[in-house]
N, C-alpha and C positions, 0 to 999 in steps of 0.2 A: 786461634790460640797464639799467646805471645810468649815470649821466657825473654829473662833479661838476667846479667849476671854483670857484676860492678864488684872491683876488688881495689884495692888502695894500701901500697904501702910507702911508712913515711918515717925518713930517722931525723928525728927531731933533735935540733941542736941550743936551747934554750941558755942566753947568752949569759943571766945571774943566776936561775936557779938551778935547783941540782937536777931535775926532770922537767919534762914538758908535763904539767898536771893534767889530767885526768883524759890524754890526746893519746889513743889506740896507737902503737905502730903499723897493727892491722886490721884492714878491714874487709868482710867480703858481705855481699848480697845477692844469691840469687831468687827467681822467682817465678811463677808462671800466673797468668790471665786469659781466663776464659771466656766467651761470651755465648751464652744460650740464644739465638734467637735474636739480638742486638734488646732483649730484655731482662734476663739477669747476668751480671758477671757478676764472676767467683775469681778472686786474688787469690795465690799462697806468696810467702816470701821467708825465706829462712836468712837471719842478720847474725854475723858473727864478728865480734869486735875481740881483739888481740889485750892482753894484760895492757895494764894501764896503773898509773900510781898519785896516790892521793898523799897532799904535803899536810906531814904532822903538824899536832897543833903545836907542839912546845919543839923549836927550832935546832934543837939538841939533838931531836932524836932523827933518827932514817925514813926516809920516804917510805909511805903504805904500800903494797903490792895489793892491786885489787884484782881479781882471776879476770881470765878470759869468760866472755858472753856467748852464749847460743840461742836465739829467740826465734822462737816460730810463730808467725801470724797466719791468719786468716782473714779473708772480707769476703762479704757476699752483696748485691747493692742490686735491685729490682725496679726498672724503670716502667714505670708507671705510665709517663709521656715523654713527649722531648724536652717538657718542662721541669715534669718533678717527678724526683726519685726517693726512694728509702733504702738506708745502709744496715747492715749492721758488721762490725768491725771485733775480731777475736784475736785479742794481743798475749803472746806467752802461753800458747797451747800447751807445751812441754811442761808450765809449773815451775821452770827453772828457781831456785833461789839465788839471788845474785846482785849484787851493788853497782848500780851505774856510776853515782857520785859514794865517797866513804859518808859511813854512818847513815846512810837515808837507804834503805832495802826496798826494791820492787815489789810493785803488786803481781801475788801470781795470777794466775789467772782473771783478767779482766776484759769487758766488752765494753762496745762504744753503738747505741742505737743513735742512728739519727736522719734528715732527711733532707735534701735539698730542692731548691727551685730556684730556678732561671728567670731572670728576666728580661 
């Protein structure tokens, strides 16, 4: 079993605009990885990004305030060989609602099947 945790903060100093757009001052990641048997690993990782602000369309007005993120994933991936494997990948367990960029909303709950091979 592995865990990894990675955090980052950053005061952005943006030289013409009034904010750094859409750049976290913080950020953390932890996570853990498991492996059955050197045959399935199982990921979690929990991603948290600090407020962040998106620049108005008409120039007049004040910077967007977009919330803070909390996203929880999942992956599970089943090697098959040493060649080829199958994934599947669960982004947003929680269902959050939430904006990464303004105006464009996340999908809540979404997966990702898929499979690879080495050559």
């Amino acid at each position: 079993m592995t865990f990894h945790l990675s955090t980052s903060y950053s005061d952005y100093k943006p030289g013409f605009e009034e904010k750094a757009w859409h750049k976290p001052a913080f950020e953390l990641s932890v996570g853990a990885k498991y492996s059955f048997h050197d045959k399935i690993l199982v990921d979690f990782d929990l991603i948290t990004l600090g407020k962040r602000y998106a620049k108005p369309y008409i120039d007049t007005l004040s910077a967007i305030e977009l919330n803070p993120i909390i996203d929880f994933n999942m992956g599970i991936e089943y090697k098959y060989s040493k060649l080829l494997s199958i994934y599947l990948d669960f982004y947003n367990l929680g269902s959050s609602k939430y904006y990464y960029w303004n105006q464009y909303p996340n999908h809540r709950v979404n997966f990702l099947l898929g499979f690879s091979y080495k050559i």
